[in-house]
C-alpha positions as CSV (number, residue, x, y, z in Angstrom):
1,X,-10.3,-16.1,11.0
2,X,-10.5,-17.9,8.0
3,X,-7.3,-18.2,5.2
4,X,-10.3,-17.3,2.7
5,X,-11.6,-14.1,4.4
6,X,-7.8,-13.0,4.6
7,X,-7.6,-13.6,1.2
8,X,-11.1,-11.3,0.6
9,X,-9.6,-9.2,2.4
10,X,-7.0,-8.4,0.8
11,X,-8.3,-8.6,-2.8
12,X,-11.1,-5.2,-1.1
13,X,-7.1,-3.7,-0.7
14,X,-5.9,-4.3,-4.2
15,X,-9.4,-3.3,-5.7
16,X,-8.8,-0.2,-3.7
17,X,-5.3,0.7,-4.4
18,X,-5.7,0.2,-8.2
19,X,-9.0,2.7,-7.7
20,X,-6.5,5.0,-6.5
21,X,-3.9,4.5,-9.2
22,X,-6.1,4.9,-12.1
23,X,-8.1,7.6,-11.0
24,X,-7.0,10.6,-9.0
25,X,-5.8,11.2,-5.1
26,X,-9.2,11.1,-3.4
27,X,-9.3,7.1,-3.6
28,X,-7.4,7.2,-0.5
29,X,-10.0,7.9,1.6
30,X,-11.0,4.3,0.6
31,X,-8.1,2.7,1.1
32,X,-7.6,4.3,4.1
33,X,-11.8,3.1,5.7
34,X,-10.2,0.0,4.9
35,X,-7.5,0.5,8.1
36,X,-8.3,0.4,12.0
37,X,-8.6,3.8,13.8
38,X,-5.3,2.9,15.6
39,X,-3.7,1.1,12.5
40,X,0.3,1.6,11.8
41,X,1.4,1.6,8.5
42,X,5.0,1.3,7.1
43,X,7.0,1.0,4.2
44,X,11.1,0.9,2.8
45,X,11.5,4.3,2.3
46,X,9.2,5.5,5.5
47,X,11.4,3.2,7.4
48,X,15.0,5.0,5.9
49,X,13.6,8.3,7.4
50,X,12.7,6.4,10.8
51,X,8.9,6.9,10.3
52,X,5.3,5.1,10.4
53,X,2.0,6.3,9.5
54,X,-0.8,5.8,12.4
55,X,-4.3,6.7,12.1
56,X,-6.8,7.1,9.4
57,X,-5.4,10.6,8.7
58,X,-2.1,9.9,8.6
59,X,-2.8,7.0,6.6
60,X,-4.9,8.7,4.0
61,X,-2.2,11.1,3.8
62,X,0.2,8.3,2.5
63,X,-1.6,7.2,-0.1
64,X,-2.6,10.7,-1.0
65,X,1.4,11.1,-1.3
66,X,1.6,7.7,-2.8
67,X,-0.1,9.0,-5.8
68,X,1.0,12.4,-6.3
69,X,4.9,10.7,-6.5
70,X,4.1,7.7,-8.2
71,X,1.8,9.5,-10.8
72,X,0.9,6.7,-13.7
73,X,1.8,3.4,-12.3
74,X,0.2,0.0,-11.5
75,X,0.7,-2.4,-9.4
76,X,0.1,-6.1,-10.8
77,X,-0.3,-8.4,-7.7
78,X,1.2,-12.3,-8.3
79,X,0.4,-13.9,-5.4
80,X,-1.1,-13.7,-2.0
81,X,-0.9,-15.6,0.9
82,X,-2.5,-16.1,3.8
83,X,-2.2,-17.5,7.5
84,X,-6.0,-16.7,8.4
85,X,-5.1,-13.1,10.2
86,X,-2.5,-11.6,7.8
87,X,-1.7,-11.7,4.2
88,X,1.4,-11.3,2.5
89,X,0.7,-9.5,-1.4
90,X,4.1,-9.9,-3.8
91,X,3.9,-7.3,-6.5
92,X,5.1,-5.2,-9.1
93,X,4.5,-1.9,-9.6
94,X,5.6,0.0,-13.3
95,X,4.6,2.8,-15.2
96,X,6.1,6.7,-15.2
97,X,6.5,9.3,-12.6
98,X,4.4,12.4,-13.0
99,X,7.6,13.9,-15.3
100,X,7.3,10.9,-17.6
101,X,10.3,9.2,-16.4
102,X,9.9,5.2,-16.3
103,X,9.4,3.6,-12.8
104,X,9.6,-0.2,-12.0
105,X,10.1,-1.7,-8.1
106,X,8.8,-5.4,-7.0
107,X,8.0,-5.9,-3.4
108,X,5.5,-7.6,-0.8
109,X,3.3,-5.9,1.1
110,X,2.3,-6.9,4.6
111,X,-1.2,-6.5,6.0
112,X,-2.4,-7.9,9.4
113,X,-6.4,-7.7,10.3
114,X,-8.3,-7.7,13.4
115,X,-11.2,-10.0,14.0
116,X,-13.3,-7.2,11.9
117,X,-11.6,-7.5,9.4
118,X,-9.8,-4.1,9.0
119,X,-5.9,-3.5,8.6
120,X,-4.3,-3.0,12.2
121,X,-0.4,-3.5,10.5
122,X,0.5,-2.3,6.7
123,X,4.4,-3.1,6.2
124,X,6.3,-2.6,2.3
125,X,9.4,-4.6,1.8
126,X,11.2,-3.1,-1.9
127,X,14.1,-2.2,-2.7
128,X,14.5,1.6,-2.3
129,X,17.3,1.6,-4.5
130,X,14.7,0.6,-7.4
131,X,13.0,4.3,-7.2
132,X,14.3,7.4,-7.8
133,X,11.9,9.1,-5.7
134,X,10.5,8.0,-2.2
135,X,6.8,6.5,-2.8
136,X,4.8,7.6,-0.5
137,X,6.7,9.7,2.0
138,X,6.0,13.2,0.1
139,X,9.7,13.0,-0.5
């Protein structure tokens, strides 16, 4: 695979996710077609708990939560890189929790792809201790 497809790739993610953050929860079925069947998806605070998403359901169901606990936020994307099957996506995500209380965390976001191009690995590294609620776990 080429370093430029990884990059498309990942820019179809980040077109997706901010779909999801500026408009309401049913986005994630988009983000989630973007995932393998058998995909595994992780993050920070999923990992605290011992946890990992698998499968478009389960997957869909993060973002889903993603959204509900984040409520108005973006996430600004400054760089990506790529080897050619995986792209690394450094961030920053800001804006207020569905109570109106301000919320800011930076991270990178993980994705690996399989030779059609779908996400087969979705790994967050943040700081949990930037949040005051767990993104994404329904917590």
């Amino acid at each position: 695979m080429h370093h430029e497809a990884s990059i498309e790739r990942a820019r179809r993610f980040i077109a997706a996710l901010h779909t999801l953050e500026d408009g309401d929860e049913r986005a994630a079925e988009g983000i989630a077609a973007l995932f393998a069947d058998d995909a595994r998806l992780t993050n920070a605070a999923l990992q605290l708990h011992g946890h990992e998403q698998r499968g478009a359901a389960g997957i869909q169901e993060f973002w889903v939560n993603y959204r509900r606990a984040l409520g108005r936020a973006r996430s600004e994307f400054h760089h990506i890189m790529s080897d050619g099957s995986a792209a690394g996506l450094f961030w920053t995500t800001s804006g207020t929790y569905p109570d109106g209380a301000p919320l800011q965390y930076d991270g990178v976001s993980l994705l690996e792809f399989d030779d059609q191009g779908r996400i087969v690995r979705f790994q967050g590294y943040y700081d949990t201790r930037q949040l005051t609620r767990e993104a994404g776990t329904g917590a």
